[in-house]
Every structure is written in structure tokens, then in C-alpha cells.
C-alpha positions as CSV (number, residue, x, y, z in Angstrom):
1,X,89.2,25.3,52.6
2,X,88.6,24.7,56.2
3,X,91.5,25.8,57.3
4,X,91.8,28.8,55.2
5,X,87.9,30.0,56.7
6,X,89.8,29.5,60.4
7,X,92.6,31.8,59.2
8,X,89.7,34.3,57.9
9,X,88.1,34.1,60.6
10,X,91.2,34.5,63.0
11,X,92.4,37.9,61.2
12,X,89.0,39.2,61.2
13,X,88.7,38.4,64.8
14,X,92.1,40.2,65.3
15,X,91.4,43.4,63.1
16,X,87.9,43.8,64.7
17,X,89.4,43.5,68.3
18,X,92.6,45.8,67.5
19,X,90.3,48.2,65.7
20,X,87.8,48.4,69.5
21,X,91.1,48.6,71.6
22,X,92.4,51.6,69.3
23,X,89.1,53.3,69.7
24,X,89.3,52.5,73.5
25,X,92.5,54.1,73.5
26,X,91.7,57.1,71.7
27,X,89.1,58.3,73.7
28,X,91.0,57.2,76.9
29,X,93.4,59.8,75.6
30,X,91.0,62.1,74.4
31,X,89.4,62.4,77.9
32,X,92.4,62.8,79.1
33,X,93.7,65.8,77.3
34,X,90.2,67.4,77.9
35,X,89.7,69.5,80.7
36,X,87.4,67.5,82.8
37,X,86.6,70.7,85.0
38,X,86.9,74.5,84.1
39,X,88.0,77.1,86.5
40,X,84.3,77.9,87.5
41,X,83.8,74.2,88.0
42,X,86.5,73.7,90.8
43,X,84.2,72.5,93.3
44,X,84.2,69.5,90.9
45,X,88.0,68.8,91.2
46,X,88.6,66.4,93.9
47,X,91.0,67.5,96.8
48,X,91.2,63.9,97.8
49,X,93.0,63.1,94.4
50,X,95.0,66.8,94.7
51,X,96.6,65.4,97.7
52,X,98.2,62.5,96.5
53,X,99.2,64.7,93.6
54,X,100.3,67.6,95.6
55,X,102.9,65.2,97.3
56,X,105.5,66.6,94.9
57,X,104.8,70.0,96.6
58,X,105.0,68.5,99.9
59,X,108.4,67.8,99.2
60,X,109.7,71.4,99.3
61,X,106.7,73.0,101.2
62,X,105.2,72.8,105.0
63,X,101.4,72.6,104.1
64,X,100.6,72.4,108.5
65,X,99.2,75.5,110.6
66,X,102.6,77.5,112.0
67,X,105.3,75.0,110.7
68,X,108.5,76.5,109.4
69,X,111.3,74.4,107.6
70,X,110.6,73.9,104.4
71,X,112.9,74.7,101.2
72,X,109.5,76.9,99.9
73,X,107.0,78.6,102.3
74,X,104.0,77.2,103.7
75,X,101.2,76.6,101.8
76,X,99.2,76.4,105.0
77,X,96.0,79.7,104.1
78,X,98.2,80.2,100.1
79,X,94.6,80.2,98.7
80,X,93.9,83.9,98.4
81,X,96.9,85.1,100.1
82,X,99.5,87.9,98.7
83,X,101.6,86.5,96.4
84,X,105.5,86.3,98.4
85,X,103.8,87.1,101.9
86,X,104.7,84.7,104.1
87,X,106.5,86.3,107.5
88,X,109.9,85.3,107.8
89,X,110.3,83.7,104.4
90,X,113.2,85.1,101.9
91,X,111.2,85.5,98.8
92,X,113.0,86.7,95.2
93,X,112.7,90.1,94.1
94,X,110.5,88.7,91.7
95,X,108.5,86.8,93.5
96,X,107.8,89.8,96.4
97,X,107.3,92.1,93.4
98,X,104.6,89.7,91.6
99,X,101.6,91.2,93.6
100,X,98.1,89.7,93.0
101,X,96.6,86.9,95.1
102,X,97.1,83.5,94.9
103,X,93.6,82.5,93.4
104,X,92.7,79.9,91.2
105,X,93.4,81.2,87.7
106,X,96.8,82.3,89.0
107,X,97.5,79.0,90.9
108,X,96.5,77.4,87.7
109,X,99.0,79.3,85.9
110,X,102.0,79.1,88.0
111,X,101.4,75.3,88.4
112,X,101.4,74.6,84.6
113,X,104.7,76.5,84.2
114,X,106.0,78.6,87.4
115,X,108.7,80.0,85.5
116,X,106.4,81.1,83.1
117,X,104.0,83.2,85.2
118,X,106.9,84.4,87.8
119,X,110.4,84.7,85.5
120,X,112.7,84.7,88.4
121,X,111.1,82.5,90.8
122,X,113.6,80.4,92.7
123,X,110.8,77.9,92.2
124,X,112.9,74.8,90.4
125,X,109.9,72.9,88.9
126,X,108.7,72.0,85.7
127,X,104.9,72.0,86.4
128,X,102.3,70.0,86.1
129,X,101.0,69.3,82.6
130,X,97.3,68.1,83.2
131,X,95.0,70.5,83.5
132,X,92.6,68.3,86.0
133,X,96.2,67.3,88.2
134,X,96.0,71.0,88.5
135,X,92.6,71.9,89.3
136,X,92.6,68.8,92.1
137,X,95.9,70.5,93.5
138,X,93.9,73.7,93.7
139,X,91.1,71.9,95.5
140,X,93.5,70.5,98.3
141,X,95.0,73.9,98.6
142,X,91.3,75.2,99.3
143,X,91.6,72.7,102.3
144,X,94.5,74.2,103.7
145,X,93.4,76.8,105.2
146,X,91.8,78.2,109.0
């Protein structure tokens, strides 16, 4: 008997502990997938965490006052700015013919999926799939700016 009640006790023990750690895990995930900040709550996002994120931009764009160079134009001031506006920069046809501003429901958009909001974009990125990756990108964009 004794050592069948340590067995008992040792699966119990187990199930109880797997069953907290799935439930951990679940809302981990659930948080997650949630959208921690909605567009109206950007000054939430935090630009600090956008720029480590945004080093995947940084690898194709200039994001420093005046500097030319990169494979994509300079996000230096792209908050707000015309869509395919940057002097000296050879935009597509779709991308100069996009018009609008880049604001944050339309930098939102074009980060998820680029190819999606601009067909045509010589943009060769998949996007980002989080939602608050995005938002924190948005809110070191902000920063980049006069």
C-alpha cells in the first residue's frame, strides 16, 4: 500500500502541475494574440521595444536626418508623409500612385502585409504578424521625425 499512495500521490502531483503549466501557457498565448493596444491607444506602444523590432527595417532603410543609401527610402519624417515622396528615390508606379499618408492605420496595414495594401510594391517583405510588434514599430517611427 505505501508504495502504491507515493505513486498516487506522484501522478496527482504531476497532472495538477501539467494541468497549471497548460493554463500558464494558454493565457501566455492568449495575451499574445490579443491586441495589447488599439490604434487610438498608440501612445501606449512602446518605441523603445519598436526599435529593436524595427531592426529588420533598418536593414533596407536609412531611418537618420538627410542620409541616402539605402535599398528603400528613408524613414527619417515617413509618419504623415505622402505615400512614395521621398526626393530622389525611384518609387514603383504603384507605390507613387498609392496616395494617402503614411499614418498609423495605413502603417499598420502595410506592415502586416505590404503586398497586400500596395500590390506592386517592390517592397520584398512578408510583414510582421503581431499586432503589438506593429504598433511599437509605429511608435519608433513617430520618433523619427524633426
Amino acid at each position: 500500500m505505501f508504495p502504491l499512495s507515493i505513486f498516487g500521490r506522484v501522478i496527482a502531483g504531476s497532472v495538477a502541475a501539467a494541468l497549471v503549466v497548460s493554463l500558464w501557457i494558454l493565457f501566455a498565448q492568449a495575451s499574445e494574440t490579443q491586441p495589447a493596444n488599439e490604434l487610438g491607444q498608440l501612445e501606449q506602444a512602446s518605441a523603445e521595444k519598436g526599435y529593436v523590432r524595427a531592426s529588420v527595417c533598418r536593414s533596407c532603410h536609412k531611418v537618420e536626418k538627410d542620409q541616402d543609401g539605402g535599398f528603400g527610402p528613408n524613414l527619417w519624417n515617413v509618419f504623415n508623409r505622402e505615400k512614395g515622396s521621398v526626393p530622389g528615390y525611384s518609387y514603383t508606379k504603384a507605390m507613387r500612385n498609392a496616395g494617402g499618408q503614411w499614418d498609423k492605420q495605413s502603417l499598420k496595414q502595410f506592415l502586416e502585409q505590404p503586398k497586400t495594401l500596395i500590390p506592386g510594391t517592390r517592397m520584398n517583405f512578408a510583414g510582421i504578424p503581431k499586432e503589438q510588434d506593429r504598433l511599437n514599430i509605429i511608435a519608433y517611427l513617430k520618433t523619427l521625425s524633426d
